[in-house]
ChimeraX commands (.cxc) that place a marker at each C-alpha (Angstrom):
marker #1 position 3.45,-13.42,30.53 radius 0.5
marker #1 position 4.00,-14.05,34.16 radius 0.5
marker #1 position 5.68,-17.48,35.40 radius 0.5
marker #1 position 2.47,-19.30,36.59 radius 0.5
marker #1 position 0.95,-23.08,35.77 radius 0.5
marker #1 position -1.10,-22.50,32.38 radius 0.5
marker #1 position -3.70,-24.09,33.77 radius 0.5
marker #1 position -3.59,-21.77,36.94 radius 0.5
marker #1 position -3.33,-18.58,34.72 radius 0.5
marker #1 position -5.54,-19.51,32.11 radius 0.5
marker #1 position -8.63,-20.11,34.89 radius 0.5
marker #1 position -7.86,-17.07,36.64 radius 0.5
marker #1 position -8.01,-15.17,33.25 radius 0.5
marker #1 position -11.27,-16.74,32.95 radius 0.5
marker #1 position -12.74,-15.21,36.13 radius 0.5
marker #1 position -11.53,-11.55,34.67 radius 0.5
marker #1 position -13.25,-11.90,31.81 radius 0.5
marker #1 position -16.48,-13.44,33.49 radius 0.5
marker #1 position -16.30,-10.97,36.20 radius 0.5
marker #1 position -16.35,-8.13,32.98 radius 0.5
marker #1 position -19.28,-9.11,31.75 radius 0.5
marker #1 position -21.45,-10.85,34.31 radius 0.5
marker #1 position -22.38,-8.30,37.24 radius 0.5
marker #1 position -22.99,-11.92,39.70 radius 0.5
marker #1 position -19.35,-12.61,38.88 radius 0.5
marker #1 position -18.02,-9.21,39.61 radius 0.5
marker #1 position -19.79,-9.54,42.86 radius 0.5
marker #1 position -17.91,-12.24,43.93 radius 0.5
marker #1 position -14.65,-12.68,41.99 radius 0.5
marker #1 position -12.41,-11.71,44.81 radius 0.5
marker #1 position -13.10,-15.19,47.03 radius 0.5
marker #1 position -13.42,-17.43,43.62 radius 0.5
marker #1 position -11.09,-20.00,44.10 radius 0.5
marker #1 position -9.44,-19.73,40.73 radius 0.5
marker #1 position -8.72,-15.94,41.57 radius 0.5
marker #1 position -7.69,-16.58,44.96 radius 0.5
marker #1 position -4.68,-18.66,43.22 radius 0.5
marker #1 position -3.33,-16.09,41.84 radius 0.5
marker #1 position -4.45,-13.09,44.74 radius 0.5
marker #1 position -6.52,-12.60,47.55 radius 0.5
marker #1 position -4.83,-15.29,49.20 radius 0.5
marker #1 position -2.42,-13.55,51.90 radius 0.5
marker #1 position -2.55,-15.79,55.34 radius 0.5
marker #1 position -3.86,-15.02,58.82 radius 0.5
marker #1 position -0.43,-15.13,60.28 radius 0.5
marker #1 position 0.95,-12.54,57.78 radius 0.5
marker #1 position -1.75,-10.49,58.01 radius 0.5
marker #1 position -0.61,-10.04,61.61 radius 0.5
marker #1 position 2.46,-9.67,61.15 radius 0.5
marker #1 position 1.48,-6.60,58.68 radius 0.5
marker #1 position -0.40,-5.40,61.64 radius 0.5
marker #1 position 2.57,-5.67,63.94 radius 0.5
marker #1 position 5.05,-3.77,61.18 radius 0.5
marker #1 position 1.86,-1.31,60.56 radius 0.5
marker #1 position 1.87,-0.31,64.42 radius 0.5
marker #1 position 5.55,0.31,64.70 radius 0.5
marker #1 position 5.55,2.13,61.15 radius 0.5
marker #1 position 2.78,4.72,61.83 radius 0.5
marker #1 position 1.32,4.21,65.52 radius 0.5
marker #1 position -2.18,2.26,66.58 radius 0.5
marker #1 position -4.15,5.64,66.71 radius 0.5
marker #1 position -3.28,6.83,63.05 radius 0.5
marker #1 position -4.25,3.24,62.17 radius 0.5
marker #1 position -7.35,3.56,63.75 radius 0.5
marker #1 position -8.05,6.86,62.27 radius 0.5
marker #1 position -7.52,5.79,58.72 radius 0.5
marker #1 position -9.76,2.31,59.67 radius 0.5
marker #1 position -12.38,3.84,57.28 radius 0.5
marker #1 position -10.50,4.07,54.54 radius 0.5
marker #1 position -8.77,0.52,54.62 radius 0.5
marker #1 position -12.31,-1.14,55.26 radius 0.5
marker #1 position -13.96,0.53,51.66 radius 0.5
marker #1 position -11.24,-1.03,50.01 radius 0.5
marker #1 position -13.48,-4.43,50.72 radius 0.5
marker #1 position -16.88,-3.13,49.88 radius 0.5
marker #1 position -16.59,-4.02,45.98 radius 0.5
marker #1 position -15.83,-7.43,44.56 radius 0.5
marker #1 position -16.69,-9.74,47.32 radius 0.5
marker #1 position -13.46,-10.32,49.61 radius 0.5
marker #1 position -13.11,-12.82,52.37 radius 0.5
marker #1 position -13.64,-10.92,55.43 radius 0.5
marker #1 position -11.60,-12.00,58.55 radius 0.5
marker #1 position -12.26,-10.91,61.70 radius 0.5
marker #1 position -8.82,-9.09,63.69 radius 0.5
marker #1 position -9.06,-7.72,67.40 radius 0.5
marker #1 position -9.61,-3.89,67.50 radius 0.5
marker #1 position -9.95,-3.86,63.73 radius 0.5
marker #1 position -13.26,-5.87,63.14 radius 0.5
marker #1 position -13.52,-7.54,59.45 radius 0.5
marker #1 position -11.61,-7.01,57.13 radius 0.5
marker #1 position -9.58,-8.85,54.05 radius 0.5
marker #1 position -5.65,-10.12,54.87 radius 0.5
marker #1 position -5.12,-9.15,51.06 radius 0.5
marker #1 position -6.38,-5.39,51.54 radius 0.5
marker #1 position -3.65,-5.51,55.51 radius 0.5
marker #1 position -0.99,-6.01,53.39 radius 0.5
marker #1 position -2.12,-3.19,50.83 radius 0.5
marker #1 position -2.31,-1.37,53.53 radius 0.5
marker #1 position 0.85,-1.77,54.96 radius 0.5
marker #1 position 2.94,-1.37,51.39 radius 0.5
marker #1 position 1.31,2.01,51.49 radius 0.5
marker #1 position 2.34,3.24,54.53 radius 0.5
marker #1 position 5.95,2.12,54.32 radius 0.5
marker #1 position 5.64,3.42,50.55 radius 0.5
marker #1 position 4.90,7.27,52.59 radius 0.5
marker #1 position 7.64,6.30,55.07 radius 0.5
marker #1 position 10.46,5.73,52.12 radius 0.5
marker #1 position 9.64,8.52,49.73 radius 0.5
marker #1 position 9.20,12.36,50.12 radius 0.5
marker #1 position 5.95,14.12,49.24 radius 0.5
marker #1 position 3.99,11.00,47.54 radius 0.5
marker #1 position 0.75,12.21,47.06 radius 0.5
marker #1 position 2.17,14.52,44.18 radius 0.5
marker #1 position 4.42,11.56,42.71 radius 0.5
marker #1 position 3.66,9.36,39.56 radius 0.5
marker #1 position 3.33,6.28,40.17 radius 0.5
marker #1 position 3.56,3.54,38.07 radius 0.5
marker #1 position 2.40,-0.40,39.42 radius 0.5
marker #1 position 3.48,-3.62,37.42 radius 0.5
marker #1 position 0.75,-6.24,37.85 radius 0.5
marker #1 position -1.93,-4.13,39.51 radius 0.5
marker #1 position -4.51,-7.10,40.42 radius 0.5
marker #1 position -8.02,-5.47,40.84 radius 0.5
marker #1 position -6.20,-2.14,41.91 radius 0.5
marker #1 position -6.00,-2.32,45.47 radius 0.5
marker #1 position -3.01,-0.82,45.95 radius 0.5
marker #1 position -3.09,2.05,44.07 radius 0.5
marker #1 position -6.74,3.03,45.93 radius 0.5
marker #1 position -5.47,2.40,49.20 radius 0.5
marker #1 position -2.96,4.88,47.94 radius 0.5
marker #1 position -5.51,7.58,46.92 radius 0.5
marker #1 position -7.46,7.14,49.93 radius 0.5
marker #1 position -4.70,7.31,52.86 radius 0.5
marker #1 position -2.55,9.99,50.99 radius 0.5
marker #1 position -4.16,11.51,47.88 radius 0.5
marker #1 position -2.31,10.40,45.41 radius 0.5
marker #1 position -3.59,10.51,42.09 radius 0.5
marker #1 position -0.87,10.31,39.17 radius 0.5
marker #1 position -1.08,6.39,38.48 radius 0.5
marker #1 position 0.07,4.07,35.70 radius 0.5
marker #1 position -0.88,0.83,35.58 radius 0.5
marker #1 position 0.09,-2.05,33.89 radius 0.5
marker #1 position -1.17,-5.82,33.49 radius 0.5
marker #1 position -2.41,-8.26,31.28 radius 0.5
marker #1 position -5.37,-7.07,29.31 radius 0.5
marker #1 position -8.34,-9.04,30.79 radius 0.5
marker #1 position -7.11,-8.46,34.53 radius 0.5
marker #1 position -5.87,-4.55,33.60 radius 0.5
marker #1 position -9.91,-4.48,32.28 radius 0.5
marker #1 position -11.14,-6.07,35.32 radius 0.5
marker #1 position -9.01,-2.79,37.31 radius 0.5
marker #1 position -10.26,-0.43,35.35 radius 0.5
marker #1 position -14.15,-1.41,36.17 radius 0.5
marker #1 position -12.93,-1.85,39.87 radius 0.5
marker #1 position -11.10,1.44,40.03 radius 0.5
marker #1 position -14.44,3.15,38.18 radius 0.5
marker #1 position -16.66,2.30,41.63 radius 0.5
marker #1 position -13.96,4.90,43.46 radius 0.5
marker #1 position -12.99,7.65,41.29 radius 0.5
marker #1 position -10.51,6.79,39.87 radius 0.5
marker #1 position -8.81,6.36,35.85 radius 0.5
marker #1 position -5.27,5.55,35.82 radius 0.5
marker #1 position -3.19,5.45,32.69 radius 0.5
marker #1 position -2.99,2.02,31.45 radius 0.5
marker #1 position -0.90,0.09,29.60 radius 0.5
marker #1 position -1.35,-4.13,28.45 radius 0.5
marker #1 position 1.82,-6.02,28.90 radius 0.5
marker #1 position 2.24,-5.99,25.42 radius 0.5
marker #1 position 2.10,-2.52,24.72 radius 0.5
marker #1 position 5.36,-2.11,26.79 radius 0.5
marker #1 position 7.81,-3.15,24.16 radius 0.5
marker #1 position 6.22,0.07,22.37 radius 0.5
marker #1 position 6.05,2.35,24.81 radius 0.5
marker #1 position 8.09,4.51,27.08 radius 0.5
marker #1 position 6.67,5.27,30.79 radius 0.5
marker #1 position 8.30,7.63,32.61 radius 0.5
marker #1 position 6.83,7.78,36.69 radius 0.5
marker #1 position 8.65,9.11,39.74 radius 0.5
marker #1 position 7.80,6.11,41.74 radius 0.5
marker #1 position 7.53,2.36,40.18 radius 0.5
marker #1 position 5.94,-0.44,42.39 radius 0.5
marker #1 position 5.03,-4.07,42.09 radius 0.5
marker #1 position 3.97,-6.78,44.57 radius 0.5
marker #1 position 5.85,-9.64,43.30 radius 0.5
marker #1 position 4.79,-9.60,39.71 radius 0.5
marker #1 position 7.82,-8.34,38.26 radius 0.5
marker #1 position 9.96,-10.78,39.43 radius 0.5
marker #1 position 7.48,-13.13,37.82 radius 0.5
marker #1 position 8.58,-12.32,34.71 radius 0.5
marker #1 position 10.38,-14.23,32.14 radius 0.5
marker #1 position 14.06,-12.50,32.09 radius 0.5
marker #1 position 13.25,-11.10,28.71 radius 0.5
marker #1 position 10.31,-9.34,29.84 radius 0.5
marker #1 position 11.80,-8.24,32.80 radius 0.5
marker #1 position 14.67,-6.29,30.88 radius 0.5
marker #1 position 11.92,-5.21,28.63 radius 0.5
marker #1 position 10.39,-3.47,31.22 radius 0.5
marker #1 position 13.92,-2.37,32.57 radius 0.5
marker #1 position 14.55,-0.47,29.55 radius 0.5
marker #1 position 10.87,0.96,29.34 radius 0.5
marker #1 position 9.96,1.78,32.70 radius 0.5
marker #1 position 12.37,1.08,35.34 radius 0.5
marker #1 position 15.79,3.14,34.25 radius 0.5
marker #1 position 13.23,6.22,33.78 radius 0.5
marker #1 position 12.01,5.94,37.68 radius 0.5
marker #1 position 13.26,7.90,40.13 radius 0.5
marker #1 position 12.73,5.58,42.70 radius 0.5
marker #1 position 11.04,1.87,43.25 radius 0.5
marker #1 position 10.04,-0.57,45.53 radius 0.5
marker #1 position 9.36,-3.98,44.70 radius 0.5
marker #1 position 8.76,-7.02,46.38 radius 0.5
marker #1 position 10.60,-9.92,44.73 radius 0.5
marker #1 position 10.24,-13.52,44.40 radius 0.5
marker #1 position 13.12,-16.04,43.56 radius 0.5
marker #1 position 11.42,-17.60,40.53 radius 0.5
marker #1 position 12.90,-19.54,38.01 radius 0.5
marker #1 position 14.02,-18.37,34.61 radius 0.5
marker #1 position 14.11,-15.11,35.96 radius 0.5
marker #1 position 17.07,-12.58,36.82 radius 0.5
marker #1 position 17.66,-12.74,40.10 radius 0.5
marker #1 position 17.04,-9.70,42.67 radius 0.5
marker #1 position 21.02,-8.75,42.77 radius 0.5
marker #1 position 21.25,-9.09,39.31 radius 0.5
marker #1 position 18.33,-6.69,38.80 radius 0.5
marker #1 position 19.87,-4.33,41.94 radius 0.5
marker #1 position 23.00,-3.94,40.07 radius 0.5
marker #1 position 21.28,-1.95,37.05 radius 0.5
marker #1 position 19.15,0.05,39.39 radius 0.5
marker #1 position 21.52,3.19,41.04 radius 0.5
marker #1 position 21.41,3.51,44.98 radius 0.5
marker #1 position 19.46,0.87,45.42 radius 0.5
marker #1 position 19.18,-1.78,48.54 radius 0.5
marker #1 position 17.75,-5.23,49.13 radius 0.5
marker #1 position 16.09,-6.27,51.99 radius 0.5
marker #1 position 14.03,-8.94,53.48 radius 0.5
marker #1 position 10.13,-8.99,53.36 radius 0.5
marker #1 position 10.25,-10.02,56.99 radius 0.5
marker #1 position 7.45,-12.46,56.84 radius 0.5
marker #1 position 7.45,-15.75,58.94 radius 0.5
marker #1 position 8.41,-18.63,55.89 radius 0.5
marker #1 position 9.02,-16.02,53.09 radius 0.5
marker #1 position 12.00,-16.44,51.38 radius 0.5
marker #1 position 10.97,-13.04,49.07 radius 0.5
marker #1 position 13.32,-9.93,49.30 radius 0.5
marker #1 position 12.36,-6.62,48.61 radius 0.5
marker #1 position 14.35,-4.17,46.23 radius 0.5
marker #1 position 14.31,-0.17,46.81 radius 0.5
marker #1 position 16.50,1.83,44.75 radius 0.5
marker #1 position 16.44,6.24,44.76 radius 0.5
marker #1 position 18.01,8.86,46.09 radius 0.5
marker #1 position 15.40,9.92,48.40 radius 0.5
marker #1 position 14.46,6.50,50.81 radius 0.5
marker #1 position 14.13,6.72,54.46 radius 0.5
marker #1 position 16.62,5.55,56.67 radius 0.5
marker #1 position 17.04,2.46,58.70 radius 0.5
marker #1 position 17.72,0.55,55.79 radius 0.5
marker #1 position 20.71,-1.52,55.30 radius 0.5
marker #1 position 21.65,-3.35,51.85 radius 0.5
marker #1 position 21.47,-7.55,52.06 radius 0.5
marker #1 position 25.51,-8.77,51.69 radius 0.5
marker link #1:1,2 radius 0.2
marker link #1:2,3 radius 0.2
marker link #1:3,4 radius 0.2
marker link #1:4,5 radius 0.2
marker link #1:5,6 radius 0.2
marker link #1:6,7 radius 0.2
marker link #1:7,8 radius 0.2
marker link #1:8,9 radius 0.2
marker link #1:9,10 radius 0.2
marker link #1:10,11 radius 0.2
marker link #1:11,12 radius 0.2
marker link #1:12,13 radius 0.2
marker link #1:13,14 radius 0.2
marker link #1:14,15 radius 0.2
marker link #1:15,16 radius 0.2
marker link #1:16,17 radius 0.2
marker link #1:17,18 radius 0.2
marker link #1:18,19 radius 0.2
marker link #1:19,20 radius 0.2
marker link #1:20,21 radius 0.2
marker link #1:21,22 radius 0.2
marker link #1:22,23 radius 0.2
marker link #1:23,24 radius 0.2
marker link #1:24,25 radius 0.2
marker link #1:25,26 radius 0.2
marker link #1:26,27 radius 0.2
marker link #1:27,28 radius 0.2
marker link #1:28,29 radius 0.2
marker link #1:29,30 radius 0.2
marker link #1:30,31 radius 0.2
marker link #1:31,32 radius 0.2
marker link #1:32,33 radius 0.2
marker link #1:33,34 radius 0.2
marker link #1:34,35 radius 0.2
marker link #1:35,36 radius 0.2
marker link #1:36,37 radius 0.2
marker link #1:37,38 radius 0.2
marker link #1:38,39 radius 0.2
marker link #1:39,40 radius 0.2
marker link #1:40,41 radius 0.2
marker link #1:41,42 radius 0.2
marker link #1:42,43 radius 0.2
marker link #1:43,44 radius 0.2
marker link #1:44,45 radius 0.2
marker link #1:45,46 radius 0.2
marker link #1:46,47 radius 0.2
marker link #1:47,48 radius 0.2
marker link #1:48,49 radius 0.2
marker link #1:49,50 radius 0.2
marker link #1:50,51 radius 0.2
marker link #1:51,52 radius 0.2
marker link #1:52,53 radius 0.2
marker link #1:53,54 radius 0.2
marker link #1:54,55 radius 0.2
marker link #1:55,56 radius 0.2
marker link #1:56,57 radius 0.2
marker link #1:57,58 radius 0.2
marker link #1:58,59 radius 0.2
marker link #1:59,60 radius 0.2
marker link #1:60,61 radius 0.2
marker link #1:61,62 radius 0.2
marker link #1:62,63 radius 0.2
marker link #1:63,64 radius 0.2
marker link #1:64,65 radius 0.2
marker link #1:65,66 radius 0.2
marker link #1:66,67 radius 0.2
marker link #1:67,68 radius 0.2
marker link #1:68,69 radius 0.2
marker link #1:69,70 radius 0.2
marker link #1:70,71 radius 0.2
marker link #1:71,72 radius 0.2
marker link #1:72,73 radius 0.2
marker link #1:73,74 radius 0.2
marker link #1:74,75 radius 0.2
marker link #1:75,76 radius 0.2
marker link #1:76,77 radius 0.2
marker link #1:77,78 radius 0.2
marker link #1:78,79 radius 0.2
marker link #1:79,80 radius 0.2
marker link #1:80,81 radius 0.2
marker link #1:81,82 radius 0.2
marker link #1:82,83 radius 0.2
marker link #1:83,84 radius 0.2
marker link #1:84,85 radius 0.2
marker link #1:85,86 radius 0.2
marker link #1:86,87 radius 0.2
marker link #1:87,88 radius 0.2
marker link #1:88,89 radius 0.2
marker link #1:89,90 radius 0.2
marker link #1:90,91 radius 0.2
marker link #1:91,92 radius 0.2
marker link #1:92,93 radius 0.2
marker link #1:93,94 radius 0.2
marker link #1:94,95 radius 0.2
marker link #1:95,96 radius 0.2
marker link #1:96,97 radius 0.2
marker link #1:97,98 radius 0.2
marker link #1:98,99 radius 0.2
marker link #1:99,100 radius 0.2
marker link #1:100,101 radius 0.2
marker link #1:101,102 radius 0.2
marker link #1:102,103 radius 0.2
marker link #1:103,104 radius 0.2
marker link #1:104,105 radius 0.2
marker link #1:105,106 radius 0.2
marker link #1:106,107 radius 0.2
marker link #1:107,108 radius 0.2
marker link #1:108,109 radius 0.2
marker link #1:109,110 radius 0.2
marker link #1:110,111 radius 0.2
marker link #1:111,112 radius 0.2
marker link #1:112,113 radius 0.2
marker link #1:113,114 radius 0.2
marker link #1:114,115 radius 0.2
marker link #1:115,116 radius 0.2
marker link #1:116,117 radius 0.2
marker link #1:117,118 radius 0.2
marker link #1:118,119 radius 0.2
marker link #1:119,120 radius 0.2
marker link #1:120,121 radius 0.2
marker link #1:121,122 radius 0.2
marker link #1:122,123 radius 0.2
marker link #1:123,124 radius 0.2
marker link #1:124,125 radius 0.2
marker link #1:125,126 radius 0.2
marker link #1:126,127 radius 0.2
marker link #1:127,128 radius 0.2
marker link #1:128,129 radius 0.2
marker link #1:129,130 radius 0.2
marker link #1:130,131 radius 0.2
marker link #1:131,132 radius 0.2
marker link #1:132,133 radius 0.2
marker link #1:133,134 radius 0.2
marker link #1:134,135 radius 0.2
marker link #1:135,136 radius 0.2
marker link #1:136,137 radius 0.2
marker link #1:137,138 radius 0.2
marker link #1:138,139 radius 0.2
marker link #1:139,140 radius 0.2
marker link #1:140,141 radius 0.2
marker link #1:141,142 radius 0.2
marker link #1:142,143 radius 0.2
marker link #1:143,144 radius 0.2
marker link #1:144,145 radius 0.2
marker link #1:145,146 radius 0.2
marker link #1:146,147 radius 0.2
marker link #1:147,148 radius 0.2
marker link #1:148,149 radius 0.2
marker link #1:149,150 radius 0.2
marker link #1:150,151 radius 0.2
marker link #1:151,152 radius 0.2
marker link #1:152,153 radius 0.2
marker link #1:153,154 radius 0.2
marker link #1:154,155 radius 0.2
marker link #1:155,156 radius 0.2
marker link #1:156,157 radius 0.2
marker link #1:157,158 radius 0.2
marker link #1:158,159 radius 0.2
marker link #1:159,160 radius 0.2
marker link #1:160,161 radius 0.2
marker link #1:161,162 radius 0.2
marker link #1:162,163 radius 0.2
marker link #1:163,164 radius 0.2
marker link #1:164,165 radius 0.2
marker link #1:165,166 radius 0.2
marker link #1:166,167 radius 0.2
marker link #1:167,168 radius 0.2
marker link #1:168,169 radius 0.2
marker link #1:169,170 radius 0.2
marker link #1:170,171 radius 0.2
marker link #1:171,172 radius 0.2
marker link #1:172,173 radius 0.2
marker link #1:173,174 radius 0.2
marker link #1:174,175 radius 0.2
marker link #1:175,176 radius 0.2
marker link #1:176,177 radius 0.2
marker link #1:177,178 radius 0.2
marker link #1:178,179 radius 0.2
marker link #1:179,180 radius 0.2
marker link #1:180,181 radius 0.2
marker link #1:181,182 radius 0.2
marker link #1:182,183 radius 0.2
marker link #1:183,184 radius 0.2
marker link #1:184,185 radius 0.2
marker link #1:185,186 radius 0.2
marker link #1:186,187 radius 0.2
marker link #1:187,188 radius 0.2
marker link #1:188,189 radius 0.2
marker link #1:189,190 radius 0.2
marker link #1:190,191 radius 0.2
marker link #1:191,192 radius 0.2
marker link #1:192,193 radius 0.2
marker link #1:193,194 radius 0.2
marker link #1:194,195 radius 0.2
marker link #1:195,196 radius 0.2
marker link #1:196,197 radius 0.2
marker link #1:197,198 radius 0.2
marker link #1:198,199 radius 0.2
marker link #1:199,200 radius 0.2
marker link #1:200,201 radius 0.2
marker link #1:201,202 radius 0.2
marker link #1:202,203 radius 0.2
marker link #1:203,204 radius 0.2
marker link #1:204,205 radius 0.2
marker link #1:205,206 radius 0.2
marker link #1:206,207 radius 0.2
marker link #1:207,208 radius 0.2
marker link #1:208,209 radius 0.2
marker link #1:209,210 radius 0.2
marker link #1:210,211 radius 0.2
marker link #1:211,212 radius 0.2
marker link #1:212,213 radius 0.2
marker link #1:213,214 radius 0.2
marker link #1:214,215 radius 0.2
marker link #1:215,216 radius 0.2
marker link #1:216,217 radius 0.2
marker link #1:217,218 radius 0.2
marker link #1:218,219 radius 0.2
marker link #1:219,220 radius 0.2
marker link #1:220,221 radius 0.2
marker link #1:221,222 radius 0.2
marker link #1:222,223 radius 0.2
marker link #1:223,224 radius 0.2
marker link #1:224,225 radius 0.2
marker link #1:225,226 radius 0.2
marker link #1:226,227 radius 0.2
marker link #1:227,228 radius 0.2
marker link #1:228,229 radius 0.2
marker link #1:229,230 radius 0.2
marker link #1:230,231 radius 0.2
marker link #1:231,232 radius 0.2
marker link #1:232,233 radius 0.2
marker link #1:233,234 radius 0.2
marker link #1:234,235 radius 0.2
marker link #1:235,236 radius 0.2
marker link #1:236,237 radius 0.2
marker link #1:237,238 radius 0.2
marker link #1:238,239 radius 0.2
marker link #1:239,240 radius 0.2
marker link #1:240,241 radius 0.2
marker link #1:241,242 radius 0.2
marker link #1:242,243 radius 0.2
marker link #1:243,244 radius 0.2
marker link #1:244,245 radius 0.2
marker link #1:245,246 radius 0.2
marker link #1:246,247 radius 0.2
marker link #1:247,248 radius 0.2
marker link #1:248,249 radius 0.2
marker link #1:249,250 radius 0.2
marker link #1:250,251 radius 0.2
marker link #1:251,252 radius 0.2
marker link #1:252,253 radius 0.2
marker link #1:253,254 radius 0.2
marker link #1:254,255 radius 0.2
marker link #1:255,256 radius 0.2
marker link #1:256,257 radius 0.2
marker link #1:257,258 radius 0.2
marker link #1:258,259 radius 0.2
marker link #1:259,260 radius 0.2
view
């Protein structure tokens, strides 16, 4: 289970299930407030600042070029739509999925044939922004049941049918991808589950990239960098983050430096 209020947690799992069943809710889930506590709730600031990393990363005209694709990402569930200079409107959330992706192509070789495996997928943003920019296609993903449900109907609308796996399942099973990612909600995991998913997922990936809270009553990033070989921590470089994020493989990009 990940380390959020009850309360919190329990009325976003509320919207997943409504948002199942009730084609109104599905419509809209993405700016109910209860969901936006949990996602959909990156800043205006930091989605500049993903713009700003984005242009140095891959260059204004490829971003312009792939506009297309990072807008459709927004056409199903009802986002918040902000308006950004040259871009038009568009949802912070999907900037920063956007961004993840293309510094996910700039860190590891060939990724459109690799597996890739995301803890805590939301409503599976990530791994379409993934299929749409690059052509990826070999995804696991795995969440709680209700919000893993709520990415499967998402993920239906374009295409795609990862494998999928409940967070419970994971004590039972053995995933084996090239590539694992997560956007925080690994290191929102009890320290039990986390090793869980160390022993069941992680040690089998070639390579990861993770972005990592300092939560409590979890291990924290250099504990979890010391069981993961070549591996380097840096930070998210977002104005008022305190987050890190961990890379381990053998095949990352340079210009990266491990954190003392």
């Amino acid at each position: 289970m990940w380390n959020v209020q009850p309360g919190t947690m329990t009325d976003y799992l509320n919207v997943c299930n409504l948002a199942l069943t009730d084609e109104k809710i599905f419509a809209k889930f993405r700016h109910m407030h209860a969901y936006m506590k949990i996602l959909e709730h990156v800043s205006y600031q930091h989605a500049l600042e993903y713009l700003d990393q984005m242009t140095k990363t891959v260059g204004r005209g490829r971003m312009q070029a792939d506009l297309f694709k990072w807008k459709k990402n927004d056409l199903i569930g009802g986002a918040v739509l902000t308006n950004f200079d040259g871009i038009g409107q568009i949802s912070t959330s999907t900037l920063r999925y956007v961004k993840i992706a293309y510094t996910l192509e700039s860190l590891f070789k060939d990724i459109e044939s690799r597996h890739i495996c995301e803890i805590g997928c939301g409503y599976g943003g990530q791994i379409r922004l993934l299929n749409a920019l690059f052509g990826c296609h070999r995804f696991t993903v795995i969440d709680q049941e209700l919000p893993l449900l709520l990415t499967q109907k998402w993920l239906r609308y374009y295409g795609l049918f990862p494998e999928c796996y409940n967070s419970d399942q994971i004590k039972s099973v053995e995933v084996k991808p090239d590539i694992v990612i997560s956007n925080y909600a690994f290191s929102e995991l009890s320290e039990d589950e986390q090793m869980v998913y160390y022993n069941n997922v992680l040690r089998h990936a070639a390579a990861g990239y993770m972005i990592y809270n300092a939560t409590p009553g979890t291990l924290e990033i250099k504990s979890m960098q010391m069981l993961l070989k070549n591996s380097i921590i840096i930070p998210e470089g977002l104005s008022g983050s305190r987050s890190n994020i961990l890379i381990w493989g053998n095949d990352y990009g340079p210009g990266h430096t491990c954190e003392s």
